[in-house]
Gaussian input, Z-matrix of N, CA and C with variables (Angstrom, degrees):
# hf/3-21g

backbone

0 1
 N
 C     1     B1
 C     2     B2     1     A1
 N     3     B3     2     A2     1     D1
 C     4     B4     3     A3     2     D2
 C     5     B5     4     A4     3     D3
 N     6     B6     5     A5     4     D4
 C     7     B7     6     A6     5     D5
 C     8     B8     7     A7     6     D6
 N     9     B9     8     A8     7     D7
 C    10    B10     9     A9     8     D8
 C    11    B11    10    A10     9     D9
 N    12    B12    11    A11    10    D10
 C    13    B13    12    A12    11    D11
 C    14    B14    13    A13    12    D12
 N    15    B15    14    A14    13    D13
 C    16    B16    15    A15    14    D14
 C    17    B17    16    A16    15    D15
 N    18    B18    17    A17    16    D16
 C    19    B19    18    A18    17    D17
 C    20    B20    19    A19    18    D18
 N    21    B21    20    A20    19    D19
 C    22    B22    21    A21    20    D20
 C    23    B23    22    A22    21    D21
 N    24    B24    23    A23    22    D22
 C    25    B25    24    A24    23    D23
 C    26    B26    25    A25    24    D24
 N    27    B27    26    A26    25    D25
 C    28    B28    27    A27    26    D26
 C    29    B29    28    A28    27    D27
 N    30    B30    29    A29    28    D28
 C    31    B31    30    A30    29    D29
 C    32    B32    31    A31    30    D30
 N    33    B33    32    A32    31    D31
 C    34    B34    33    A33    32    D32
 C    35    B35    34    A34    33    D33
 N    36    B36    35    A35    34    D34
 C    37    B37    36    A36    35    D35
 C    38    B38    37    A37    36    D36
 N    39    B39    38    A38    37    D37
 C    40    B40    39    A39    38    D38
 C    41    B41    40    A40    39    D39
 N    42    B42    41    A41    40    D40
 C    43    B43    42    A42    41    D41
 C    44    B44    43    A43    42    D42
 N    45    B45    44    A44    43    D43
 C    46    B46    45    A45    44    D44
 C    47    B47    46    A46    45    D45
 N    48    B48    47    A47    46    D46
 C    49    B49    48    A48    47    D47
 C    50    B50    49    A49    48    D48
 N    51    B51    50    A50    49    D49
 C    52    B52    51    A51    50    D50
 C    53    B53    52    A52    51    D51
 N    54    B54    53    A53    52    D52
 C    55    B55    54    A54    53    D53
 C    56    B56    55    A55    54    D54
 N    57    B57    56    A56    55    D55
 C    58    B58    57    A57    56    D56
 C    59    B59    58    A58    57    D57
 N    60    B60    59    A59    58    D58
 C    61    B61    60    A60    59    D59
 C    62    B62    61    A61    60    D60
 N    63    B63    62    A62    61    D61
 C    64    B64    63    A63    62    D62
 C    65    B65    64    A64    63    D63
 N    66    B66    65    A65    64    D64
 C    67    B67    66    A66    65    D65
 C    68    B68    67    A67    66    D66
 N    69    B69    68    A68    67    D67
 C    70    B70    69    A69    68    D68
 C    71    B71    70    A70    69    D69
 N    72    B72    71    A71    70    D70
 C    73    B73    72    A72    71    D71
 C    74    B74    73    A73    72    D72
 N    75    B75    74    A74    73    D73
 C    76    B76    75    A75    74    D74
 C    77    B77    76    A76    75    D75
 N    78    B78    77    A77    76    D76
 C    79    B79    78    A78    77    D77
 C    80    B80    79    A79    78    D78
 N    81    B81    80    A80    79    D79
 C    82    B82    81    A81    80    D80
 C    83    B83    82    A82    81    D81
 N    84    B84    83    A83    82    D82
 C    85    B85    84    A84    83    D83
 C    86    B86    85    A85    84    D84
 N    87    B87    86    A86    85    D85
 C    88    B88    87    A87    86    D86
 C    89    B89    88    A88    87    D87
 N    90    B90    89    A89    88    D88
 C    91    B91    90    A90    89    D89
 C    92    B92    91    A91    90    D90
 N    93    B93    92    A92    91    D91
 C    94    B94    93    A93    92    D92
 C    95    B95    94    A94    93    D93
 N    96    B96    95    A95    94    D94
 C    97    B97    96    A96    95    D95
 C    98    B98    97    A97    96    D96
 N    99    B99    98    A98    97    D97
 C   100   B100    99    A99    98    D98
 C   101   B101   100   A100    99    D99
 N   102   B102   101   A101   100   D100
 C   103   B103   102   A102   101   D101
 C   104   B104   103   A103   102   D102
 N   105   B105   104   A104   103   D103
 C   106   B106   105   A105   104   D104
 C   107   B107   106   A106   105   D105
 N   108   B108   107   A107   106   D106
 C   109   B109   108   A108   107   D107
 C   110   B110   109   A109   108   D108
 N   111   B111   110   A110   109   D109
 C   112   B112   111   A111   110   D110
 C   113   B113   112   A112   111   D111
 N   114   B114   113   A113   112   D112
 C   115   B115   114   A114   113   D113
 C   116   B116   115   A115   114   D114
 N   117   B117   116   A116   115   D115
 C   118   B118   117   A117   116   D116
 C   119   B119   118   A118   117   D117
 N   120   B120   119   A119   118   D118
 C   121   B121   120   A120   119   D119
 C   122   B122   121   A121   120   D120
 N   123   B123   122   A122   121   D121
 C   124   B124   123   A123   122   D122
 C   125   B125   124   A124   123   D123
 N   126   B126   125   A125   124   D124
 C   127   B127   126   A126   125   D125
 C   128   B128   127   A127   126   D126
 N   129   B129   128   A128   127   D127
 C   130   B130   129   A129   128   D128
 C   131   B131   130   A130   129   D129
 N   132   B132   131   A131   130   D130
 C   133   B133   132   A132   131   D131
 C   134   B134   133   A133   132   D132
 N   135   B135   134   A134   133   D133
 C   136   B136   135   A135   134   D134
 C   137   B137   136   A136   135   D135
 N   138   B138   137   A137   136   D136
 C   139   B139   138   A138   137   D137
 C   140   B140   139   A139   138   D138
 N   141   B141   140   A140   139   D139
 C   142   B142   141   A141   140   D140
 C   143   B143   142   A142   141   D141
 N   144   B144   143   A143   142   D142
 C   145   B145   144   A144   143   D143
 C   146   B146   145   A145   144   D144
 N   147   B147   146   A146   145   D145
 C   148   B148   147   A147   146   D146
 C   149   B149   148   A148   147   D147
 N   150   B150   149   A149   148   D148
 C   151   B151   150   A150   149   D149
 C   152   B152   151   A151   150   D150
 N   153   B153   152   A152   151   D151
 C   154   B154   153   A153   152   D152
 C   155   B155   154   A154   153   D153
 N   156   B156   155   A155   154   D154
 C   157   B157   156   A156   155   D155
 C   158   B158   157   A157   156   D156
 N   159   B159   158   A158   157   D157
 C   160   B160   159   A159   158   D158
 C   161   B161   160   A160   159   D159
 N   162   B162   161   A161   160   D160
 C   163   B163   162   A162   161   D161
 C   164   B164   163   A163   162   D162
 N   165   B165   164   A164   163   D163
 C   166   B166   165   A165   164   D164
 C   167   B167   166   A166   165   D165
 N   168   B168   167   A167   166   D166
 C   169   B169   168   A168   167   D167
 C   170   B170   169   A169   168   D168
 N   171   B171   170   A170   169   D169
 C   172   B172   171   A171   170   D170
 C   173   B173   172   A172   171   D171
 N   174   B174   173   A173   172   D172
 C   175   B175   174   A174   173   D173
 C   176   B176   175   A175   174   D174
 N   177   B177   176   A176   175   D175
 C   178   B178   177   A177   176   D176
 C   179   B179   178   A178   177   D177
 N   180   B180   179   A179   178   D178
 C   181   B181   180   A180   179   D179
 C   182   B182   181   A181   180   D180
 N   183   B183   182   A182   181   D181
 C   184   B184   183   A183   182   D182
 C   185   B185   184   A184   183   D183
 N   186   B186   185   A185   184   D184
 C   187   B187   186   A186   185   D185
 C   188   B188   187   A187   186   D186
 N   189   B189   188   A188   187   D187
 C   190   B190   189   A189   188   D188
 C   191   B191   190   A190   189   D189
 N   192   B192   191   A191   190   D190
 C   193   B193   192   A192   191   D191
 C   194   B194   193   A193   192   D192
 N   195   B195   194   A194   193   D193
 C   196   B196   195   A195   194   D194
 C   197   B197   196   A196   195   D195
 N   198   B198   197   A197   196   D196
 C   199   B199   198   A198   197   D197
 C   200   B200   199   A199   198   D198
 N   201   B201   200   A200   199   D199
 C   202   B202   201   A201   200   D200
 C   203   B203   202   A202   201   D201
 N   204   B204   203   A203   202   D202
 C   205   B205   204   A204   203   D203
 C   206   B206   205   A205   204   D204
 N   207   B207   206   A206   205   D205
 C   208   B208   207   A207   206   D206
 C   209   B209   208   A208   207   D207
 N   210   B210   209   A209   208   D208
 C   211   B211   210   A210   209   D209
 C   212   B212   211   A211   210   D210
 N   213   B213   212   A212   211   D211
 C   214   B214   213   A213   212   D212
 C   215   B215   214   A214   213   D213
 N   216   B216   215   A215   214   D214
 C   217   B217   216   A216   215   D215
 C   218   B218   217   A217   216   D216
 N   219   B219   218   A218   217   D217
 C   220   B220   219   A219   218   D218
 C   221   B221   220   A220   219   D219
 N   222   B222   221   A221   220   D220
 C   223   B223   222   A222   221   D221
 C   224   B224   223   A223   222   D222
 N   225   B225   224   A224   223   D223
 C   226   B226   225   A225   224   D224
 C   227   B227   226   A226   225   D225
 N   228   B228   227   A227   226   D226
 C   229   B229   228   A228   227   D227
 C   230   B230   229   A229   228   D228
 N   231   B231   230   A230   229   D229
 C   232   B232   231   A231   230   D230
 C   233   B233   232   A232   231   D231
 N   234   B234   233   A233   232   D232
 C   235   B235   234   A234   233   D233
 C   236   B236   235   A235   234   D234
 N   237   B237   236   A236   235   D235
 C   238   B238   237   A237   236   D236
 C   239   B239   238   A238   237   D237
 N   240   B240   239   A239   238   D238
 C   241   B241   240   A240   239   D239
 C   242   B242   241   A241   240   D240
 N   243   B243   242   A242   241   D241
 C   244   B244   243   A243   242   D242
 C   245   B245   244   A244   243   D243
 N   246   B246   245   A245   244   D244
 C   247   B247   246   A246   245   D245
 C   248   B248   247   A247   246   D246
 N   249   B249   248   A248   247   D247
 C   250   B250   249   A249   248   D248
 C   251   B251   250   A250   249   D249
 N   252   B252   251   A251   250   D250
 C   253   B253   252   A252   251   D251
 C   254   B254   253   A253   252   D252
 N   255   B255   254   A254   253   D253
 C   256   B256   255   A255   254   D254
 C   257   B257   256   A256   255   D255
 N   258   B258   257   A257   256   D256
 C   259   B259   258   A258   257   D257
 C   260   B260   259   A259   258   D258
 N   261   B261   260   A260   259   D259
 C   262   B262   261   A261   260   D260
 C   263   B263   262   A262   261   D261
 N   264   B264   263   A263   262   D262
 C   265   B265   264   A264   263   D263
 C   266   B266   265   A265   264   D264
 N   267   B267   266   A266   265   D265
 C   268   B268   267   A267   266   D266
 C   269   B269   268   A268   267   D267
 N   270   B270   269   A269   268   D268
 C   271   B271   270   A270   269   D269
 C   272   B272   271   A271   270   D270
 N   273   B273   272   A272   271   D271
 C   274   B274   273   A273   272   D272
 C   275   B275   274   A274   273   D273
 N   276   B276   275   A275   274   D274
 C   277   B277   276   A276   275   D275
 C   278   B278   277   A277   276   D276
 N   279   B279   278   A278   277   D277
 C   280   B280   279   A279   278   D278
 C   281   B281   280   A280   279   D279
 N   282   B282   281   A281   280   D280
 C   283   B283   282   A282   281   D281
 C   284   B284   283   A283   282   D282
 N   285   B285   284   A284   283   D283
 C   286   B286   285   A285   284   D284
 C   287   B287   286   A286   285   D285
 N   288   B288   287   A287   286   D286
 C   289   B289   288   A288   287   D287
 C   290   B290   289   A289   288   D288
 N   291   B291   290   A290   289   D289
 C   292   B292   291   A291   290   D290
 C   293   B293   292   A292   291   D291
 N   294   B294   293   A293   292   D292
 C   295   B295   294   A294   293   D293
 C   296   B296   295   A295   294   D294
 N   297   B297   296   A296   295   D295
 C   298   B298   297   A297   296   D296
 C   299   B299   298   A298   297   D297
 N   300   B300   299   A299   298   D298
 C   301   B301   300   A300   299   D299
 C   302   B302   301   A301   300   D300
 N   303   B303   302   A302   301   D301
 C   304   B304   303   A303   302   D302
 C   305   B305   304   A304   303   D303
 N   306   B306   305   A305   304   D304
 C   307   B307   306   A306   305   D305
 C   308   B308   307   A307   306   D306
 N   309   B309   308   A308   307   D307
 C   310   B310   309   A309   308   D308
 C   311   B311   310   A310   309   D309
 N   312   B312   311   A311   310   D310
 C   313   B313   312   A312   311   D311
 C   314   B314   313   A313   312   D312
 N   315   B315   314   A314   313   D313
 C   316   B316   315   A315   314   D314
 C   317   B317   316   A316   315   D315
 N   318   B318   317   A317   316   D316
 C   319   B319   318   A318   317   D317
 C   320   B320   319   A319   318   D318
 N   321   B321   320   A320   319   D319
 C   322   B322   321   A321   320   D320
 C   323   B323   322   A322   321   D321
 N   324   B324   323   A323   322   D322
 C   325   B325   324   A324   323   D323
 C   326   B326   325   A325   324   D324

   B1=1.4536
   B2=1.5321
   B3=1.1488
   B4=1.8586
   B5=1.3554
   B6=1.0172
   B7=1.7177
   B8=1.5263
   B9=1.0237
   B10=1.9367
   B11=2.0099
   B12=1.0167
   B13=1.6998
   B14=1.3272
   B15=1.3290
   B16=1.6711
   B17=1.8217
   B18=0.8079
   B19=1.9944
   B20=1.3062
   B21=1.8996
   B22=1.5690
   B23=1.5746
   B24=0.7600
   B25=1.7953
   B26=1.7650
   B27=1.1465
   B28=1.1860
   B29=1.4620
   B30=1.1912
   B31=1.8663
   B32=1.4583
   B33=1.6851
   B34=1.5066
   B35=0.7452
   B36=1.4897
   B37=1.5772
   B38=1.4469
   B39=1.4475
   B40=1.5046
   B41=1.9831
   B42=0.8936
   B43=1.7652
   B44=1.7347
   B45=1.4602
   B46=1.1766
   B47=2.0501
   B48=1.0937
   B49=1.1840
   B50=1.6285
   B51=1.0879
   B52=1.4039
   B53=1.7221
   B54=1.0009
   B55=1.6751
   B56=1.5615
   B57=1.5213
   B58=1.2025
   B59=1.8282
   B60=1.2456
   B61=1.5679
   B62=1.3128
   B63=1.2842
   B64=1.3361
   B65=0.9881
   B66=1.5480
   B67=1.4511
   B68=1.5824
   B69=1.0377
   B70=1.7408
   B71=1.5136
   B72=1.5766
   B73=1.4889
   B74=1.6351
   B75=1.2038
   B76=2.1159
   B77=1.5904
   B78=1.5681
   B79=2.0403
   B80=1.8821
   B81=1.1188
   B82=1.8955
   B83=1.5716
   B84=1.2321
   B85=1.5896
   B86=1.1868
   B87=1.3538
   B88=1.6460
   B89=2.0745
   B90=1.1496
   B91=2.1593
   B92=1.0771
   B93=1.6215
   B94=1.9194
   B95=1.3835
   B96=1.1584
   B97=1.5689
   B98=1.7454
   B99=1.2777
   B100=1.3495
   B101=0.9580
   B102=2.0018
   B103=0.8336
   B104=1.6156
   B105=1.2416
   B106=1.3212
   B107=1.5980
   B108=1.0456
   B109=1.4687
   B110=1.5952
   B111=1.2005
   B112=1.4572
   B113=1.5973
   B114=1.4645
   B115=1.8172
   B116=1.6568
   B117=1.2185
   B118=1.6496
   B119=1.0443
   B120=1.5435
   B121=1.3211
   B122=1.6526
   B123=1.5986
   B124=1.4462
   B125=1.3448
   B126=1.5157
   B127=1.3922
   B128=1.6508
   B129=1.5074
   B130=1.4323
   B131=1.2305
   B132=1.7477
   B133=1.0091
   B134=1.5236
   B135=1.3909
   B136=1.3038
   B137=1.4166
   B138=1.4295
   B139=2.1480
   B140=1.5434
   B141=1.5404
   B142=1.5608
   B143=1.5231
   B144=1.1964
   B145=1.8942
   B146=1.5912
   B147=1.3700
   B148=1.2279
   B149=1.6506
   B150=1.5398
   B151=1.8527
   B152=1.7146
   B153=1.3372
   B154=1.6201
   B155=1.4905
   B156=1.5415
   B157=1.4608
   B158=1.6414
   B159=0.8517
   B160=1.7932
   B161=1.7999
   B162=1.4440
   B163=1.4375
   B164=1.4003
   B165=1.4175
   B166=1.2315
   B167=2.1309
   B168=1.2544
   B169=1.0545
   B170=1.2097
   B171=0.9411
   B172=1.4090
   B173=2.0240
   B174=1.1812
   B175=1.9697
   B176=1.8169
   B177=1.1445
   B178=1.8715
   B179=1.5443
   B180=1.5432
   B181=1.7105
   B182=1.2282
   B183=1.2330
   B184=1.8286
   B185=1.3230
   B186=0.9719
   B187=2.0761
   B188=1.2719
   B189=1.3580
   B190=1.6826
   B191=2.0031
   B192=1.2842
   B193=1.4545
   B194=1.6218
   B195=1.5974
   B196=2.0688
   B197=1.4098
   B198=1.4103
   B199=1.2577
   B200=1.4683
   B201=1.5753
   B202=0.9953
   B203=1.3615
   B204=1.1098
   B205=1.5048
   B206=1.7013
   B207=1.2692
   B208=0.8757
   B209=2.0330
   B210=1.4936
   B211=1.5172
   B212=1.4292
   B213=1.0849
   B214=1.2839
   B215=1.6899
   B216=1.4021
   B217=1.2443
   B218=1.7328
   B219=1.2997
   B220=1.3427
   B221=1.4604
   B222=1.4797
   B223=1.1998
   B224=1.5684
   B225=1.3786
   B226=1.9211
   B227=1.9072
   B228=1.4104
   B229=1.3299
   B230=1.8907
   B231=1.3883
   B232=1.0921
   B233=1.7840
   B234=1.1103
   B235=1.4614
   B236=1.2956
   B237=1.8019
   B238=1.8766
   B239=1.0883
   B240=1.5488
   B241=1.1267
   B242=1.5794
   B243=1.2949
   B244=1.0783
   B245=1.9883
   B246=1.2586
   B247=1.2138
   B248=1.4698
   B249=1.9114
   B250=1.8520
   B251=1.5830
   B252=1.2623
   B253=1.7329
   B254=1.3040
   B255=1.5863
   B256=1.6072
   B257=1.6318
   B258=1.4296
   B259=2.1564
   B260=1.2711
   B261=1.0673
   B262=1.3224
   B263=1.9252
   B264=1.1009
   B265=1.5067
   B266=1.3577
   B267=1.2636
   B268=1.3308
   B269=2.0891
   B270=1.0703
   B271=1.5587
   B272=1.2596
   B273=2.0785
   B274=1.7861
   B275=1.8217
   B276=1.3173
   B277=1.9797
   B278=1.3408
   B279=1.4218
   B280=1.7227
   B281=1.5019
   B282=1.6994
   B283=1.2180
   B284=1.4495
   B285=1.5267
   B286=1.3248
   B287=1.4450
   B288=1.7298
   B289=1.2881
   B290=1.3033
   B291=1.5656
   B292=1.5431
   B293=1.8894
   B294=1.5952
   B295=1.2308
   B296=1.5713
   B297=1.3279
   B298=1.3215
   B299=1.5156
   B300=1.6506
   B301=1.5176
   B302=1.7124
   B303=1.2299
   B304=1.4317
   B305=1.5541
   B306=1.4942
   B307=0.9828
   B308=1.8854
   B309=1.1034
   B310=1.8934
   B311=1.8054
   B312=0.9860
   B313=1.2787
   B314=1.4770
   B315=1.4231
   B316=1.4082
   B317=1.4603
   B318=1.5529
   B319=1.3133
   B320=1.7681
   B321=1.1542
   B322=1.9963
   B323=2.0794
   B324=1.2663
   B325=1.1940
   B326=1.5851
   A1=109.00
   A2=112.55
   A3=120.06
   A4=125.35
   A5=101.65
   A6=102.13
   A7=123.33
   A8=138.44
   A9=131.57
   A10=81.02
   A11=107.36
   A12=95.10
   A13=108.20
   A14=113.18
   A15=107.81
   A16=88.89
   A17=111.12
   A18=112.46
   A19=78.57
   A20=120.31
   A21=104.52
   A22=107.33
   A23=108.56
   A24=102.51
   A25=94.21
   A26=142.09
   A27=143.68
   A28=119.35
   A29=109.35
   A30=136.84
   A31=101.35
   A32=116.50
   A33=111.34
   A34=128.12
   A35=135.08
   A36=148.08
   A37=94.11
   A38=127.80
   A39=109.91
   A40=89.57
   A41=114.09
   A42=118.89
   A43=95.56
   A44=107.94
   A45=148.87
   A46=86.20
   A47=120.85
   A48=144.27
   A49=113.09
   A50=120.02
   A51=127.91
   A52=127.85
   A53=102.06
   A54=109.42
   A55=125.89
   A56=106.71
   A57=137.27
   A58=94.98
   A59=121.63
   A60=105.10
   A61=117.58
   A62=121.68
   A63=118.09
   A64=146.45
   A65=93.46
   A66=146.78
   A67=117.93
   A68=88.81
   A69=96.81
   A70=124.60
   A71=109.54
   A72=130.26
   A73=97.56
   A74=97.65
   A75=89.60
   A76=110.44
   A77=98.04
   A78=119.48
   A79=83.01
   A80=105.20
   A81=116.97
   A82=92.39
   A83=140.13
   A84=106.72
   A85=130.31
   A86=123.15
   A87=143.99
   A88=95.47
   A89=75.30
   A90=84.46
   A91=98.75
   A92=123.67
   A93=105.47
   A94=129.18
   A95=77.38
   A96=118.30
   A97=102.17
   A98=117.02
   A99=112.73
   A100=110.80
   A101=133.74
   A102=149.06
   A103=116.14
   A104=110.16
   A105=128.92
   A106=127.85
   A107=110.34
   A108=142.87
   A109=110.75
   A110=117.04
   A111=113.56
   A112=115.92
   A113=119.99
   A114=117.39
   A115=75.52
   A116=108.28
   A117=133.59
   A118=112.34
   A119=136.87
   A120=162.86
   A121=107.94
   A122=93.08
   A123=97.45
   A124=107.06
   A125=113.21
   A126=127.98
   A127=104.74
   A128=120.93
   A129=119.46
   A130=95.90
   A131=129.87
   A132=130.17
   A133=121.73
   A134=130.69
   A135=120.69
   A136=131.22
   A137=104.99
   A138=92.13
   A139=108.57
   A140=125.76
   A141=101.12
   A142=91.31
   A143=143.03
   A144=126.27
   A145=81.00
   A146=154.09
   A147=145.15
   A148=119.25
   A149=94.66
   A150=97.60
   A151=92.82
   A152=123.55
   A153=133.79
   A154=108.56
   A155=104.46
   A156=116.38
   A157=132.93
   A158=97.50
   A159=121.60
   A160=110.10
   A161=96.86
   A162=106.44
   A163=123.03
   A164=110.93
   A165=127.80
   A166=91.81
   A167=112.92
   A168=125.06
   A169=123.35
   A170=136.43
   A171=155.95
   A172=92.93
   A173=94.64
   A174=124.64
   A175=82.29
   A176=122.85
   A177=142.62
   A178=104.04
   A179=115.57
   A180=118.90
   A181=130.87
   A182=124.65
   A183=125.61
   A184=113.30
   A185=125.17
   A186=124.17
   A187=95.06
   A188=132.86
   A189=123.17
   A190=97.70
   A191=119.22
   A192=103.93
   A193=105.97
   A194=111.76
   A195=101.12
   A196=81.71
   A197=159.73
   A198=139.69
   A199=125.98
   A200=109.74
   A201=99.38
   A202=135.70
   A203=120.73
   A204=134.18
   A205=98.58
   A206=158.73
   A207=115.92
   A208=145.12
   A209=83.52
   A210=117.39
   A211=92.54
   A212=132.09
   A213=115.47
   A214=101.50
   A215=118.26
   A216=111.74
   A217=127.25
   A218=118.23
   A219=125.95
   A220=124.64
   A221=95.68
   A222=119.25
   A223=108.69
   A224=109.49
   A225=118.04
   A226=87.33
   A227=110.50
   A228=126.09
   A229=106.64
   A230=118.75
   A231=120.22
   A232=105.85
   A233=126.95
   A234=113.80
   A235=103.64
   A236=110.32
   A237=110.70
   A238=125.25
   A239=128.28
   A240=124.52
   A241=134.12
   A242=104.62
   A243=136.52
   A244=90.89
   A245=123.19
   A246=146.32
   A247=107.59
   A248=90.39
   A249=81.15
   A250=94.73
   A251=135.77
   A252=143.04
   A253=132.77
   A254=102.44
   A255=124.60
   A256=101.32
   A257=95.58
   A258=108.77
   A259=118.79
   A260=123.28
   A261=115.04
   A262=98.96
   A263=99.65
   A264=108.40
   A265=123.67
   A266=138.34
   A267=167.02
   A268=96.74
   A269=106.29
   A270=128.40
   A271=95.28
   A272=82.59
   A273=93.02
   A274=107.09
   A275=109.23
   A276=96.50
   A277=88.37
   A278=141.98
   A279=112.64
   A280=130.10
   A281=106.22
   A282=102.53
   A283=99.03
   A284=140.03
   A285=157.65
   A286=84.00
   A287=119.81
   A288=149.28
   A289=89.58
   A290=124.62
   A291=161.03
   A292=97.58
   A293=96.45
   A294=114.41
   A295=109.49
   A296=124.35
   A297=119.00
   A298=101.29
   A299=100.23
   A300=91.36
   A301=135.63
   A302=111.08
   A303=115.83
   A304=103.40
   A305=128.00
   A306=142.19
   A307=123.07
   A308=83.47
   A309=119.20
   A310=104.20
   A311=90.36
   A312=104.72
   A313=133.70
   A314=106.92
   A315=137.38
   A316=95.91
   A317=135.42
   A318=137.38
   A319=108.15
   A320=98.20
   A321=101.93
   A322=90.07
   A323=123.99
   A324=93.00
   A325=119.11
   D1=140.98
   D2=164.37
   D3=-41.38
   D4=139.88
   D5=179.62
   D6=-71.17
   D7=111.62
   D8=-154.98
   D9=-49.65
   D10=-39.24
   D11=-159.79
   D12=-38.61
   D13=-48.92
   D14=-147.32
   D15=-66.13
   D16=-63.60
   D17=-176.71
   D18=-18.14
   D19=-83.69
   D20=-147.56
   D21=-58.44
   D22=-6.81
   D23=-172.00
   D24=-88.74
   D25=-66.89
   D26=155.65
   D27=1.78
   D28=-81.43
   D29=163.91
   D30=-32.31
   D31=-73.18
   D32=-177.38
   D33=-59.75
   D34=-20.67
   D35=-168.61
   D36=-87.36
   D37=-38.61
   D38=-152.87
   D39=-91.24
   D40=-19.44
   D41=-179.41
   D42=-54.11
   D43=-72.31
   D44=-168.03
   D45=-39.15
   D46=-75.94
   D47=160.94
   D48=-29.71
   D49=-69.92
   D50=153.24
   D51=-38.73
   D52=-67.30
   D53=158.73
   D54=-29.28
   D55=-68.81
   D56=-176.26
   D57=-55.00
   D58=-70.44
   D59=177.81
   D60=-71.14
   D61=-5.68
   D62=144.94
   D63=1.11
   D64=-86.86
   D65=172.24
   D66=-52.00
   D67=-67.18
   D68=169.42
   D69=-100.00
   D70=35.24
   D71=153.92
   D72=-97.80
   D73=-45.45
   D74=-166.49
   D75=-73.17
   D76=-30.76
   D77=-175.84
   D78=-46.09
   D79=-78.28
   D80=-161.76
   D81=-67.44
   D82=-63.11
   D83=169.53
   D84=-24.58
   D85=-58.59
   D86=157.81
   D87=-19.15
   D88=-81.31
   D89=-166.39
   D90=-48.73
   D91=-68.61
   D92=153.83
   D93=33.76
   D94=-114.03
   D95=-174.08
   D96=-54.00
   D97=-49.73
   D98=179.97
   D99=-44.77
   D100=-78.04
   D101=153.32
   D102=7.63
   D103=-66.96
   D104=166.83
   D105=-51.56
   D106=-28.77
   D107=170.41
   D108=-77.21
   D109=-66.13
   D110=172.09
   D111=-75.01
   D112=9.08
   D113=-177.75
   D114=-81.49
   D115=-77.82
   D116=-177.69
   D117=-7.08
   D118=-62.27
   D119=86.74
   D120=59.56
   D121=-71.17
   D122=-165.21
   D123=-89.50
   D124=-41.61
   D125=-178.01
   D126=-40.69
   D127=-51.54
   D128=179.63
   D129=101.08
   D130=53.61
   D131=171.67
   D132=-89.33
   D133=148.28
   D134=-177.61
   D135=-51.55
   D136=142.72
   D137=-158.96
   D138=-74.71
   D139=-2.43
   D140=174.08
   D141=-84.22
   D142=-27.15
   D143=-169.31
   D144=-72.39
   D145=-61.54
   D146=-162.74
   D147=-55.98
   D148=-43.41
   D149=-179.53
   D150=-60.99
   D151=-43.04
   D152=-163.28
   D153=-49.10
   D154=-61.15
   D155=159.98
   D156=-58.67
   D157=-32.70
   D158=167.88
   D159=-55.46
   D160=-38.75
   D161=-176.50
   D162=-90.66
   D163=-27.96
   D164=-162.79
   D165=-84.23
   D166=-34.78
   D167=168.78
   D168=-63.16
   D169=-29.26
   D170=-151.76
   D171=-99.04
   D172=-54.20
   D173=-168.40
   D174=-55.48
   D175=-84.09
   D176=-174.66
   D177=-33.70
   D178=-59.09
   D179=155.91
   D180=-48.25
   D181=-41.98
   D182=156.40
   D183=-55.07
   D184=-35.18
   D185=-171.31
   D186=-80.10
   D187=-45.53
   D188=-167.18
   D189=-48.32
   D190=-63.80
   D191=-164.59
   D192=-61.38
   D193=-41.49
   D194=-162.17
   D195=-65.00
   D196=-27.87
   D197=177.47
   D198=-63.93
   D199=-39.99
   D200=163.33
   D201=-87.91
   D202=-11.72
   D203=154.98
   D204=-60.76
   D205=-105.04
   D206=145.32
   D207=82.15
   D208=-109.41
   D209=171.68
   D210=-82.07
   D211=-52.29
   D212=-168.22
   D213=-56.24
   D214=-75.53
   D215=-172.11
   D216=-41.14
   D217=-35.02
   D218=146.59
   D219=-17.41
   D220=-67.74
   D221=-166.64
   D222=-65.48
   D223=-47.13
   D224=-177.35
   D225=-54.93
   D226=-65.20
   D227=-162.01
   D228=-33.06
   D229=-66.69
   D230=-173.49
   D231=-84.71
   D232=29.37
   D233=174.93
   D234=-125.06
   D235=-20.12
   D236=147.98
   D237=-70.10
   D238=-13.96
   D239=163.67
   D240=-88.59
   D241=-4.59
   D242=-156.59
   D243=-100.27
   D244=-47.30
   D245=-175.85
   D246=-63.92
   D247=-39.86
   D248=-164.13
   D249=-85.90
   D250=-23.01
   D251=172.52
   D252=-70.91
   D253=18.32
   D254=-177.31
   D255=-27.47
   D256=-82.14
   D257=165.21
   D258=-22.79
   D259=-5.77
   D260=-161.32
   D261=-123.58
   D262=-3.55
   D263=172.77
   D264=-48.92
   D265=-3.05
   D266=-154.46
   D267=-101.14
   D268=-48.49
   D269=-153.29
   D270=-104.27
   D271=131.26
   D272=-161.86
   D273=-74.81
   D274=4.30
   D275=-179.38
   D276=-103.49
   D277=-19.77
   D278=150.74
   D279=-45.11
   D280=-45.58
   D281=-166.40
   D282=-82.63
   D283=-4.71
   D284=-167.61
   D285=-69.08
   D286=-72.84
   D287=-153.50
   D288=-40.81
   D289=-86.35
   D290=141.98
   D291=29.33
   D292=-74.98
   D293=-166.69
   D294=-62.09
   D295=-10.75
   D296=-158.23
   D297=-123.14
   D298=-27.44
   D299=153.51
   D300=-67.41
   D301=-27.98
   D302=-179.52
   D303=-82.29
   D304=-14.36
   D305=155.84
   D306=-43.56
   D307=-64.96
   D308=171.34
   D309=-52.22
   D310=-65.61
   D311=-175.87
   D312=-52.16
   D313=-16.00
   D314=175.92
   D315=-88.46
   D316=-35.42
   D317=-166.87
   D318=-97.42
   D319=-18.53
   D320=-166.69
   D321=-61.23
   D322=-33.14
   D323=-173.87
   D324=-89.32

């Protein structure tokens, strides 16, 4: 029979995984939207479509930190599990785990 680990290792990795493009779905929404914000800007568009955009911008900038706060906890989460499944290093959703942490880890800052 399977080891319960790999499931939990499975589960955390794909969060971990999930998170992480997350992160840098809302990051480039962010530039987005800015972008979009300063066309608006110049164009001399009316200020409620600008406050609208102004806001919607504002909304894309709040998610970058609860995401990475977040990702961070993810990240602690599956690298204790990852610790306690040393033995299990053999098995490709460890080295899955592995790969997505050094992945992560490039994004935590």
């Amino acid at each position: 029979m399977a080891d319960p680990r790999i499931k939990t290792l499975k589960i955390k990795t794909g969060v971990v995984k999930r998170l992480t493009k997350e992160k840098l779905m809302y990051i480039q929404e962010t530039d987005q939207q800015q972008e979009k914000v300063e066309k608006l800007r110049k164009a001399g568009i009316d200020e409620s479509t600008l406050k609208k955009q102004e806001e919607v911008l504002r909304e894309s900038q709040m998610m970058i930190p609860d995401t990475q706060r977040r990702l961070k906890a993810a990240f602690e989460d599956l690298k204790s599990v990852v610790a306690d499944c040393e033995e299990l290093k053999e098995e490709p959703d460890y080295l899955n785990a592995r790969k997505f942490l050094a992945e992560a880890e490039k994004e935590m800052n």
